[in-house]
The first five atom37 places (N, CA, C, CB, O) and aatype in JSON, in Angstrom:
{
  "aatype": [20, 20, 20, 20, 20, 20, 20, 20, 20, 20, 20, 20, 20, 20, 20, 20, 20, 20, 20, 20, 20, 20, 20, 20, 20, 20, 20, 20, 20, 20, 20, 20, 20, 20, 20, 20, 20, 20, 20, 20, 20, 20, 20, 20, 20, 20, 20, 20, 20, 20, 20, 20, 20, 20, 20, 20, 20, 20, 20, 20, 20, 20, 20, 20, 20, 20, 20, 20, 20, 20, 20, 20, 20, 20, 20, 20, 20, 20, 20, 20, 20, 20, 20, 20, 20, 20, 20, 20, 20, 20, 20, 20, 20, 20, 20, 20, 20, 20, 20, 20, 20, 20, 20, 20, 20, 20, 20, 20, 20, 20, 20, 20, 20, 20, 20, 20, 20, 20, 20, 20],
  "atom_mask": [
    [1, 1, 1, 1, 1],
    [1, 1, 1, 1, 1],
    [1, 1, 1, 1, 1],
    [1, 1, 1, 1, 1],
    [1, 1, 1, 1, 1],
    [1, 1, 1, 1, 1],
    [1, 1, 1, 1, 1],
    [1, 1, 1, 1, 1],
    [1, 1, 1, 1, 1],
    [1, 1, 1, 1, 1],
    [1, 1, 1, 1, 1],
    [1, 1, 1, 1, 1],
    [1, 1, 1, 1, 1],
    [1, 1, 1, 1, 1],
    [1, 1, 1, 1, 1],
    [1, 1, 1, 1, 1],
    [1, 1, 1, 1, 1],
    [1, 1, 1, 1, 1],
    [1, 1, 1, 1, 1],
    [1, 1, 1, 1, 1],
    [1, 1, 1, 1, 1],
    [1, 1, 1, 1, 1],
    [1, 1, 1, 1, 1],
    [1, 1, 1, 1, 1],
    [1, 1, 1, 1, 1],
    [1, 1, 1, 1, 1],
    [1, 1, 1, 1, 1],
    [1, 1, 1, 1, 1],
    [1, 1, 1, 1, 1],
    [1, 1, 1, 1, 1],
    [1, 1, 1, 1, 1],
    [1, 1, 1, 1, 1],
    [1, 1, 1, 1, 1],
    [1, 1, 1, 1, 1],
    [1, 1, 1, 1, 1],
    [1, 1, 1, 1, 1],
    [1, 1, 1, 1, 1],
    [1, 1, 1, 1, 1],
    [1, 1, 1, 1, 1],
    [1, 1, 1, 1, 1],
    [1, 1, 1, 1, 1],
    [1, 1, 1, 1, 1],
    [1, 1, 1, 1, 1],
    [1, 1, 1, 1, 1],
    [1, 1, 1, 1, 1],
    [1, 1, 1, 1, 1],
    [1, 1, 1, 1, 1],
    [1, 1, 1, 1, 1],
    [1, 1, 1, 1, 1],
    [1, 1, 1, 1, 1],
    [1, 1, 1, 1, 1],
    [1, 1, 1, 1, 1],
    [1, 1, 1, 1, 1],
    [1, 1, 1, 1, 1],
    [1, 1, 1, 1, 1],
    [1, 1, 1, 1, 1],
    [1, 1, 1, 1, 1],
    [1, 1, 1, 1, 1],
    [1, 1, 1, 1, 1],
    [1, 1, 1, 1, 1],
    [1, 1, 1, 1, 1],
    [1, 1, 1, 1, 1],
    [1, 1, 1, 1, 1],
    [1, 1, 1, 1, 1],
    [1, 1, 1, 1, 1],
    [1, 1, 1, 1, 1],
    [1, 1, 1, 1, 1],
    [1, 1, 1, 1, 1],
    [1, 1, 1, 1, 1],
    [1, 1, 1, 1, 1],
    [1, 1, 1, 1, 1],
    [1, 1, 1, 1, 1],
    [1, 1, 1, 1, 1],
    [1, 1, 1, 1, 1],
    [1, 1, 1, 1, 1],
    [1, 1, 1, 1, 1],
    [1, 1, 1, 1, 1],
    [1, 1, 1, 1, 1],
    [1, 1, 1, 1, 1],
    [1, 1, 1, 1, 1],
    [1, 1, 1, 1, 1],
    [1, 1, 1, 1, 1],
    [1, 1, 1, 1, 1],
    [1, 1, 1, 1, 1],
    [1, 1, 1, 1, 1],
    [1, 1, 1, 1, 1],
    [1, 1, 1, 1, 1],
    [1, 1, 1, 1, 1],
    [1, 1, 1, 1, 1],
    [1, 1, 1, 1, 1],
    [1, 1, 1, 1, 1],
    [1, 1, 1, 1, 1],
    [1, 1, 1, 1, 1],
    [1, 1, 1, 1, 1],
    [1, 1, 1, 1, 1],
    [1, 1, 1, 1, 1],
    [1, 1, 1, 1, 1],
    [1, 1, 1, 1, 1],
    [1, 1, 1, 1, 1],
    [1, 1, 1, 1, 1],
    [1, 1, 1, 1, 1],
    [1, 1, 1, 1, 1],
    [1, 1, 1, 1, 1],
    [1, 1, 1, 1, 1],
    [1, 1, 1, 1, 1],
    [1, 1, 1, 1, 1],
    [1, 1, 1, 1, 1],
    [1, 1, 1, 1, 1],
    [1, 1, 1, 1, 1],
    [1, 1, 1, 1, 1],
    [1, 1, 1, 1, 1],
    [1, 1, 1, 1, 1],
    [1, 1, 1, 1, 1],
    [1, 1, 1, 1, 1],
    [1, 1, 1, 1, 1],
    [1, 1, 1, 1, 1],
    [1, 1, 1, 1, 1],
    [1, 1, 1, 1, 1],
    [1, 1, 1, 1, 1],
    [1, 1, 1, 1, 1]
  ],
  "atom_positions": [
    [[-7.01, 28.96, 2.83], [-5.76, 28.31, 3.12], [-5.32, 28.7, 4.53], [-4.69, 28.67, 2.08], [-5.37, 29.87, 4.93]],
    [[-4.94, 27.78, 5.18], [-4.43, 27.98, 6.28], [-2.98, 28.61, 6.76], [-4.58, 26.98, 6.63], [-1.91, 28.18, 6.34]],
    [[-3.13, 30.02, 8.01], [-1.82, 30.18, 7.81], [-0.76, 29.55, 8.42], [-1.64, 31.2, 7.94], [0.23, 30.25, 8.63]],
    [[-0.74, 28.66, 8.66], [-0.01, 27.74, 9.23], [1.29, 26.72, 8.19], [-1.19, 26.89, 9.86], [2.1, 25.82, 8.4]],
    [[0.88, 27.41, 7.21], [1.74, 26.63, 6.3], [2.37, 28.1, 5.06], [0.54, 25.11, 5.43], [1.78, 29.18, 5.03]],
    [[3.26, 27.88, 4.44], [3.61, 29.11, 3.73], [2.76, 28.89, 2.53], [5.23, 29.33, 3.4], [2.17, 27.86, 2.2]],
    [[2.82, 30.27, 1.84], [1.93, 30.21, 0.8], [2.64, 29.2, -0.46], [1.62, 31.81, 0.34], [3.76, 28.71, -0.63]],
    [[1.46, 29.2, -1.13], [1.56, 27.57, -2.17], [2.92, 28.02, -3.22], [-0.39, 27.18, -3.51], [3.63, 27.08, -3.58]],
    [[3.23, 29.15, -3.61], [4.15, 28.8, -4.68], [5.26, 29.23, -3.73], [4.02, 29.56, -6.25], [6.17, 29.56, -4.48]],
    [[5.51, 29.33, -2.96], [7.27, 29.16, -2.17], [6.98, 27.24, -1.31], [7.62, 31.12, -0.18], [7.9, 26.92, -0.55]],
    [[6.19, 26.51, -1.41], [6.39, 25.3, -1.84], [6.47, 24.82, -2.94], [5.79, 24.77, -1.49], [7.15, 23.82, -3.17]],
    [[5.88, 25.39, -3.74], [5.89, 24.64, -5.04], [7.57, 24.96, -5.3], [4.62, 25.3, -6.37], [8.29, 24.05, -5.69]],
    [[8.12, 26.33, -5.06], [9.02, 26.39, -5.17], [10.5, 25.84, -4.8], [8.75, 27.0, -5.09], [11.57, 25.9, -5.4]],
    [[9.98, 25.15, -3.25], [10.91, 24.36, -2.8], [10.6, 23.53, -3.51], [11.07, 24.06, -1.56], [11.54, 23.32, -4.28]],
    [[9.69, 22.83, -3.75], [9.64, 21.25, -4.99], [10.64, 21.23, -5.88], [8.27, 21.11, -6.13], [11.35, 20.24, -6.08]],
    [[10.77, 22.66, -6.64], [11.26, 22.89, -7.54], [13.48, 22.22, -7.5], [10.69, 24.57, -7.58], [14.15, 21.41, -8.13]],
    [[13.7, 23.08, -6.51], [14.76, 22.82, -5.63], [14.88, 21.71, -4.99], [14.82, 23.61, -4.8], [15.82, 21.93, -4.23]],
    [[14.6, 20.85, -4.85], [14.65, 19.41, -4.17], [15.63, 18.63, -5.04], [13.12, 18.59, -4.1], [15.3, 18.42, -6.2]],
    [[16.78, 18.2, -4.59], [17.46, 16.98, -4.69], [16.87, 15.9, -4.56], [18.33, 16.89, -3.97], [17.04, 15.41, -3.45]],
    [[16.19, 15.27, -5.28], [15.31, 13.92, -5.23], [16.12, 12.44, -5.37], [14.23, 14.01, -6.52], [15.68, 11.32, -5.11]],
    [[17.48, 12.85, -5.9], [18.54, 11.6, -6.22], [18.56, 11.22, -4.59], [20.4, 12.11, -7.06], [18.65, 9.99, -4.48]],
    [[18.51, 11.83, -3.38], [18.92, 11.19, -2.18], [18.11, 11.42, -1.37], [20.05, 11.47, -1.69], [17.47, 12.46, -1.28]],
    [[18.04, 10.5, -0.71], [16.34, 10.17, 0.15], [16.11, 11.44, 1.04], [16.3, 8.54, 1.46], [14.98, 11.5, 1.53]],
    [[16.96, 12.44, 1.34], [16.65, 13.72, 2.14], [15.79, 13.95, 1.49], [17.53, 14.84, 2.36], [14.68, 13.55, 1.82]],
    [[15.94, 14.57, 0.51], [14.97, 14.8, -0.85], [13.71, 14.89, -1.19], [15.07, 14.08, -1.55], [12.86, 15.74, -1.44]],
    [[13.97, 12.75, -1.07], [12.34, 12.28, -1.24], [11.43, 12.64, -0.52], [12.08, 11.04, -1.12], [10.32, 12.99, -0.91]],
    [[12.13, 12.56, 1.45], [11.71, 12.99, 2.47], [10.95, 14.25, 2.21], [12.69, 13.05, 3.3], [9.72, 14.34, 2.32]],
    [[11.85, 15.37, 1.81], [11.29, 16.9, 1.88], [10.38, 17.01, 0.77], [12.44, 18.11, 1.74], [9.87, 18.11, 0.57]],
    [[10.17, 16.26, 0.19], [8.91, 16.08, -1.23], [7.97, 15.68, -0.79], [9.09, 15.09, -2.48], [6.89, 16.17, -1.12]],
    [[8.1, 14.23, 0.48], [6.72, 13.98, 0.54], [6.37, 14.65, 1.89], [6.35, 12.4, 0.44], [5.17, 14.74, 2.15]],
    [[7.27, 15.14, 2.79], [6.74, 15.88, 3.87], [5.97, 17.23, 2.95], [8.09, 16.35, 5.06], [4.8, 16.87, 3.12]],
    [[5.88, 18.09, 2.38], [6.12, 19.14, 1.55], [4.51, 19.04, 1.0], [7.51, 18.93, 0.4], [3.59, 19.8, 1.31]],
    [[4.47, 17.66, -0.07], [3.56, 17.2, -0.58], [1.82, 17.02, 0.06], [4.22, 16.19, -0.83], [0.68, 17.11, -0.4]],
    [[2.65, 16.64, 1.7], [2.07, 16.03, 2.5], [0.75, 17.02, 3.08], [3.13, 15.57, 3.45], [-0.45, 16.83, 3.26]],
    [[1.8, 18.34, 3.29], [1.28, 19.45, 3.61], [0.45, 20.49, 2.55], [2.31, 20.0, 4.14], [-0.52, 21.2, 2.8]],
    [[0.93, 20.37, 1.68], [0.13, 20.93, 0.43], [-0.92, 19.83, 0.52], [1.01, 21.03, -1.18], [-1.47, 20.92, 0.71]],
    [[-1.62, 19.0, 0.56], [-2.62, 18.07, 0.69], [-3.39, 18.17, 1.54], [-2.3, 17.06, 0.79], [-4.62, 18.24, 1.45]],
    [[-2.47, 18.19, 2.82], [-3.73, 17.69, 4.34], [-4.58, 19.35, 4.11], [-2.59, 17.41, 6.8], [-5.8, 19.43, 4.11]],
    [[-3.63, 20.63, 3.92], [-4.32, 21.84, 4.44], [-4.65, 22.6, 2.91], [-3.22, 22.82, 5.65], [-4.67, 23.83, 2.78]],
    [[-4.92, 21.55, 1.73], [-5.84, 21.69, 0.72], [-4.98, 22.7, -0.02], [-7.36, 22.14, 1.17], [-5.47, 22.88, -1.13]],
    [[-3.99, 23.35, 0.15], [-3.24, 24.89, -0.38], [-3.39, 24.25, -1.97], [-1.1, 25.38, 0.32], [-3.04, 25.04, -2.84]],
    [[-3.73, 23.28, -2.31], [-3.68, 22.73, -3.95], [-4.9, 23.9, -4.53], [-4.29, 20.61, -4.21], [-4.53, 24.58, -5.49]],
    [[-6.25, 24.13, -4.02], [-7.28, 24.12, -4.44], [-6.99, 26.12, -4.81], [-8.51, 23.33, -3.28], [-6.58, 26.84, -3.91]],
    [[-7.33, 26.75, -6.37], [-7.06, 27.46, -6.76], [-5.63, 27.96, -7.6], [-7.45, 27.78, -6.03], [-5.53, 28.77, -8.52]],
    [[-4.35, 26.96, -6.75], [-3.69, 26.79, -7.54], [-3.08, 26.95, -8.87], [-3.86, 26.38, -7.39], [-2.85, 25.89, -9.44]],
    [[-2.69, 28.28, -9.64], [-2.4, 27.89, -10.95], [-4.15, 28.65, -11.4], [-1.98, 25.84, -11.18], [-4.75, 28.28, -12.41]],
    [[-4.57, 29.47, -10.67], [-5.92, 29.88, -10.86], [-7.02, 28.58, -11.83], [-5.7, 31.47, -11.73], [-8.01, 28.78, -12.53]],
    [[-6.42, 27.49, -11.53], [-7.74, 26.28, -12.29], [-7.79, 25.05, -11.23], [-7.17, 25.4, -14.21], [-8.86, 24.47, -11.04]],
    [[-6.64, 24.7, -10.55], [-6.94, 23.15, -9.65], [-8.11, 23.9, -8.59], [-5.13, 22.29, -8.51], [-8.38, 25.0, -8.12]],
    [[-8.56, 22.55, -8.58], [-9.46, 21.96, -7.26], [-9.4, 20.7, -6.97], [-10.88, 22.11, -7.34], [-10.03, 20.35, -5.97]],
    [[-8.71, 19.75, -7.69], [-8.55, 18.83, -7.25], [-7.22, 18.15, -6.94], [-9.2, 18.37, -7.82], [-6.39, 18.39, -7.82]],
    [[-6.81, 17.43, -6.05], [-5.34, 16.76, -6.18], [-4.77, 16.31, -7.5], [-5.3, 15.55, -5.38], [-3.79, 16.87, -7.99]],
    [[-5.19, 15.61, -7.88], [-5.34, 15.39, -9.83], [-4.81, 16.36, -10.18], [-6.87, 15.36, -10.74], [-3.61, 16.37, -10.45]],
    [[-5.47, 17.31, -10.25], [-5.13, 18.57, -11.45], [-3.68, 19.26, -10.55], [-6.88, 20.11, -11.7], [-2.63, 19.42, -11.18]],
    [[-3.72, 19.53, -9.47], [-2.57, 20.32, -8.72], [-1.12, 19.23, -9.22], [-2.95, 20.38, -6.62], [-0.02, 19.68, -9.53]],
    [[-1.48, 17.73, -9.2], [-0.39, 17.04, -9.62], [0.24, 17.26, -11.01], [-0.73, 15.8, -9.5], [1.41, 17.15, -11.39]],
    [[-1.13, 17.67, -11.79], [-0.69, 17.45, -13.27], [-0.18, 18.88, -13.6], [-1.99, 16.91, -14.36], [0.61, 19.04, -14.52]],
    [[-0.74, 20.14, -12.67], [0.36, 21.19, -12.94], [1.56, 21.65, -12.78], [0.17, 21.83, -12.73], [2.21, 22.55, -13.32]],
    [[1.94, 20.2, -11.21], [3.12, 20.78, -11.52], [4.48, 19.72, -11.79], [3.33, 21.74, -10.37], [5.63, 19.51, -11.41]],
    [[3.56, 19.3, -12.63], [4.25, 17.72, -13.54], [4.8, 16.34, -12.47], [6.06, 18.28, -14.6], [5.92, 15.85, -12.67]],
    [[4.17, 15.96, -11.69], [4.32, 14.96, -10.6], [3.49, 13.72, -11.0], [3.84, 15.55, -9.17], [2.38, 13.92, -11.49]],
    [[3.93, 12.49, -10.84], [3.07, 11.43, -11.55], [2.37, 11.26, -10.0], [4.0, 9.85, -12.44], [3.1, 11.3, -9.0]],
    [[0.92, 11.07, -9.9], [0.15, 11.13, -8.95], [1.09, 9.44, -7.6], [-1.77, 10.94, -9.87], [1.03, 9.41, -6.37]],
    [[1.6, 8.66, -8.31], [1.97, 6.96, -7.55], [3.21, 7.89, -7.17], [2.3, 5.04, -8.75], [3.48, 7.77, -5.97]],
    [[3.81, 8.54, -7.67], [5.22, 8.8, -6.96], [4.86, 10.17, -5.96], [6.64, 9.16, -8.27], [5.44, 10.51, -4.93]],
    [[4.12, 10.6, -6.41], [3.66, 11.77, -5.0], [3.19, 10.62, -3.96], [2.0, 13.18, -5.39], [3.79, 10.55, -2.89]],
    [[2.24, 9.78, -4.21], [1.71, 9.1, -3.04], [2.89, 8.81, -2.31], [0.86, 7.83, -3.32], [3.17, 9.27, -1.21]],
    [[3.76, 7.78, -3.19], [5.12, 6.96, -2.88], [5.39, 8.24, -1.68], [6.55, 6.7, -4.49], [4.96, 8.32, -0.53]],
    [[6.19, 9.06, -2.38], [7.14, 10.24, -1.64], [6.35, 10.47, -0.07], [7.14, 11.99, -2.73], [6.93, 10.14, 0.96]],
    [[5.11, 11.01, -0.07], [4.16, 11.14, 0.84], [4.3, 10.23, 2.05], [2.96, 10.97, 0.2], [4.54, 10.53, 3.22]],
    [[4.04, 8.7, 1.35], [3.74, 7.5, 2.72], [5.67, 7.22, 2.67], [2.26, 5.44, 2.11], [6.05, 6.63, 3.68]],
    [[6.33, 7.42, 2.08], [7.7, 7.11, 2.69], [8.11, 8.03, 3.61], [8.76, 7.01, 1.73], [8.54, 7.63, 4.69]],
    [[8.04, 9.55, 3.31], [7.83, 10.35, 4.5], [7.17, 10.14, 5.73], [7.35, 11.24, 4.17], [7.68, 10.46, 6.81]],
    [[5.53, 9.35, 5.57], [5.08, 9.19, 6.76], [5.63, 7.94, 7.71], [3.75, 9.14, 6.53], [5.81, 7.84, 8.92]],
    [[5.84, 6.97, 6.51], [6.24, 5.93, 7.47], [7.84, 5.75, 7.99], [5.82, 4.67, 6.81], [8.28, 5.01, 8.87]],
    [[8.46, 6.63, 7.21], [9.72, 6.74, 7.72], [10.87, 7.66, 7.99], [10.07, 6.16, 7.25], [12.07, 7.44, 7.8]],
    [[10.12, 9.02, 8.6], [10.49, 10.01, 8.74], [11.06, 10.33, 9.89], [9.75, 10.6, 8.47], [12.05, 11.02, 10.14]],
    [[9.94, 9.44, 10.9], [10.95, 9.5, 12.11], [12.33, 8.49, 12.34], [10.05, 9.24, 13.3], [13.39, 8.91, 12.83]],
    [[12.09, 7.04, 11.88], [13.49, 6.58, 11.84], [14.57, 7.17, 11.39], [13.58, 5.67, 11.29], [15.62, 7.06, 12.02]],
    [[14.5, 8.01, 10.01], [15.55, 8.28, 8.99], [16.29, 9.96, 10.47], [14.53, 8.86, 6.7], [17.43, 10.38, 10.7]],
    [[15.19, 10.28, 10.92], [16.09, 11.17, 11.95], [16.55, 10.68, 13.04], [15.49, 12.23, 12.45], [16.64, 11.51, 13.94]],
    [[16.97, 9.37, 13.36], [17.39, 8.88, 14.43], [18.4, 8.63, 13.38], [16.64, 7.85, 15.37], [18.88, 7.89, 14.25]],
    [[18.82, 8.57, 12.85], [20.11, 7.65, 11.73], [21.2, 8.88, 11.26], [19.19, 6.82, 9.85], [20.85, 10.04, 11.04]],
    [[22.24, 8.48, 11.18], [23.95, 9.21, 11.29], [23.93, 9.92, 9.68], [25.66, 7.64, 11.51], [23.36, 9.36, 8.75]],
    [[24.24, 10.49, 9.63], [24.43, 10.85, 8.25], [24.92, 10.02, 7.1], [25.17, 11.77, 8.29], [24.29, 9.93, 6.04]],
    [[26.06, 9.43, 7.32], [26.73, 8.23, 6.65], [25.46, 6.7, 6.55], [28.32, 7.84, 7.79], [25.56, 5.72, 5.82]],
    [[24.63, 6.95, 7.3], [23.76, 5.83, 7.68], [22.6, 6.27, 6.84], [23.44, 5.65, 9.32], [22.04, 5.29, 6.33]],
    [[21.96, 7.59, 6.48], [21.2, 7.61, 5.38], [21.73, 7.42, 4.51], [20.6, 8.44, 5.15], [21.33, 6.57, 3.72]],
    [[22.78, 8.07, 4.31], [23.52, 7.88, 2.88], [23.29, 6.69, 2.09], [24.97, 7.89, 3.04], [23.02, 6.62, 0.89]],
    [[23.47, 5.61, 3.05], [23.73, 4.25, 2.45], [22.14, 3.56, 2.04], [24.64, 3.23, 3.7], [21.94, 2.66, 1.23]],
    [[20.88, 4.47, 3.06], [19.49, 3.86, 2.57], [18.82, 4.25, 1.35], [18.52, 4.1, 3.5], [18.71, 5.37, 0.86]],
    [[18.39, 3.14, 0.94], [17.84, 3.8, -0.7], [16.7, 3.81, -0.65], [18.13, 3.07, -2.08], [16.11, 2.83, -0.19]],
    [[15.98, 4.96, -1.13], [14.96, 5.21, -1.45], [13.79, 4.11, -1.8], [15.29, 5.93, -2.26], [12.7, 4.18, -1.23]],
    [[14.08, 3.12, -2.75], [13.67, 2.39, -3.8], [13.21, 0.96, -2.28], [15.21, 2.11, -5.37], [12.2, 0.35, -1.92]],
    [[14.56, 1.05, -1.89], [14.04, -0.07, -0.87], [13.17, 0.06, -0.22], [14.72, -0.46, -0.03], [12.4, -0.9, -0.24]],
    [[12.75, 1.3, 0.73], [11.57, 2.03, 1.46], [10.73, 1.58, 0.6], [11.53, 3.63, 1.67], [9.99, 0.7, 1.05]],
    [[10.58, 1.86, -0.47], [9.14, 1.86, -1.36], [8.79, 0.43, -1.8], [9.24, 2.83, -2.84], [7.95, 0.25, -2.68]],
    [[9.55, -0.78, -1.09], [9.21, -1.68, -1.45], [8.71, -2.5, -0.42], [9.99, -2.06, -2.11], [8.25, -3.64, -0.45]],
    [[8.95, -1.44, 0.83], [8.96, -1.71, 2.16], [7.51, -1.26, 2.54], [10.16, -0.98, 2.93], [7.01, -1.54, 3.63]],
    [[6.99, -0.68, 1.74], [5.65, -0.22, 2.3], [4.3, -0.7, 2.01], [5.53, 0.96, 2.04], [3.32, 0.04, 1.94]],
    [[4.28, -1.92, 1.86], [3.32, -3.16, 1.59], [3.66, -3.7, 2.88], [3.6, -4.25, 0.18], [2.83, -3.52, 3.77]],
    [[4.66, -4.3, 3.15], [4.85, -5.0, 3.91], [4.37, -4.52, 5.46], [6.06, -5.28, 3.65], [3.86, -5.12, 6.41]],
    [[4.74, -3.28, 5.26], [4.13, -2.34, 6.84], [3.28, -1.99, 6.74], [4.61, -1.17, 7.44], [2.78, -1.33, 7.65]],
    [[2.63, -2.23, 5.61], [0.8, -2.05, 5.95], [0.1, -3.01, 6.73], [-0.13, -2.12, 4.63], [-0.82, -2.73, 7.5]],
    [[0.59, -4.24, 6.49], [0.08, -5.55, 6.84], [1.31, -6.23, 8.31], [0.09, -6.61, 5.11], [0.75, -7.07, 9.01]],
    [[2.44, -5.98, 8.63], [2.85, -5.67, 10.01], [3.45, -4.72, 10.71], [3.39, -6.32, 10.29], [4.47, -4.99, 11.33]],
    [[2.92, -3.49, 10.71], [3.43, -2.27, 11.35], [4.47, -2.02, 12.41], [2.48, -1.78, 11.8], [5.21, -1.05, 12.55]],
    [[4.3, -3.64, 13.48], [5.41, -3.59, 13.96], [6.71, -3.99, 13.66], [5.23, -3.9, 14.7], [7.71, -4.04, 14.37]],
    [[6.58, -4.19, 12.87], [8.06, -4.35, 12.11], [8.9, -3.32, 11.27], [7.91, -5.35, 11.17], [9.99, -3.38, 10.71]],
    [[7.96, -2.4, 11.41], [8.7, -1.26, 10.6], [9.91, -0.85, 11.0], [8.01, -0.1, 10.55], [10.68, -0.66, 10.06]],
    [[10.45, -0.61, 12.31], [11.3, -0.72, 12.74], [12.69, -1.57, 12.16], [10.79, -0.98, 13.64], [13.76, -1.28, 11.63]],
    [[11.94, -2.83, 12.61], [13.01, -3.58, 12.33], [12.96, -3.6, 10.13], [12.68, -5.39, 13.4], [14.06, -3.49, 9.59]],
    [[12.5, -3.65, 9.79], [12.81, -3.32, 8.19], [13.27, -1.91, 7.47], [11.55, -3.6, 7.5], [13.57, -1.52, 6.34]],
    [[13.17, -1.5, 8.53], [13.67, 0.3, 8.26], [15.5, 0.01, 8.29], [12.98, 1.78, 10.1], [16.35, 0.26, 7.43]],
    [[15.63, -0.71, 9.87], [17.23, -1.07, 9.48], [17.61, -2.09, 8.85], [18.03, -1.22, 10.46], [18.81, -1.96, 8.6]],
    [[17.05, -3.42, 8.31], [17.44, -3.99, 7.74], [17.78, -3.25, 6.15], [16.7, -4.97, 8.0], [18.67, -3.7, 5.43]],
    [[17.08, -2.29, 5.84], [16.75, -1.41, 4.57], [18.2, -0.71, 4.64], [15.23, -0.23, 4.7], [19.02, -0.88, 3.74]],
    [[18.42, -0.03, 5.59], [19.55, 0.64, 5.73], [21.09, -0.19, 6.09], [19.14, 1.59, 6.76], [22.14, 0.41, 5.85]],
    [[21.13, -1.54, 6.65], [22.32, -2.2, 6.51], [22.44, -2.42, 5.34], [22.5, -3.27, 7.18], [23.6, -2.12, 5.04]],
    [[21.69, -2.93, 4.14], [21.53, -3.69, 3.49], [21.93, -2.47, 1.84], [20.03, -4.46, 3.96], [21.87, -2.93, 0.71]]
  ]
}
């Protein structure tokens, strides 16, 4: 494991602690998630994972909503920090995640559907 990231159960532990009702939340789940993934800290885990699979199922995460959490973090992590506090407030989660088909197939528009997501 790399030391570049803290060890696996003071993330798992922030997981634990996450407000997930408000998109900060989701954010710090799938940034979080993101990182437990890219730098593998899953593998030994719970002394049995080696695989993403099993690291999900230990620590009760449905594998589509880790992804979800993950690519809403990636694809919209930097907008949501350009935006006012009162201005996340008002973006919902649910909309992002419906938003991320659509920015697979025109990326430059993410932008502009990130705020339509958030007027709206």
């Amino acid at each position: 494991m790399s030391s570049m990231i803290p060890h696996i159960n003071e993330l798992i532990e922030d997981l634990k602690n996450i407000d997930i009702s408000i998109l900060k939340g989701r954010l710090e789940r799938g940034n979080i998630l993101q990182r437990i993934k890219t730098e593998k800290a899953y593998i030994n885990y719970d002394s049995y994972c080696s695989t993403w699979h099993e690291f999900l199922e230990a620590v009760h995460l449905n594998r589509e909503t880790a992804r979800q959490d993950m690519e809403v973090y990636t694809e919209f992590s930097f907008y949501v920090l350009e935006q006012s506090k009162e201005s996340l407030k008002k973006t919902s989660y649910e909309r992002l995640v419906r938003l991320l088909p659509i920015i697979k197939k025109e990326p430059e528009k993410k932008r502009e559907l990130f705020e339509m997501a958030t007027r709206s």
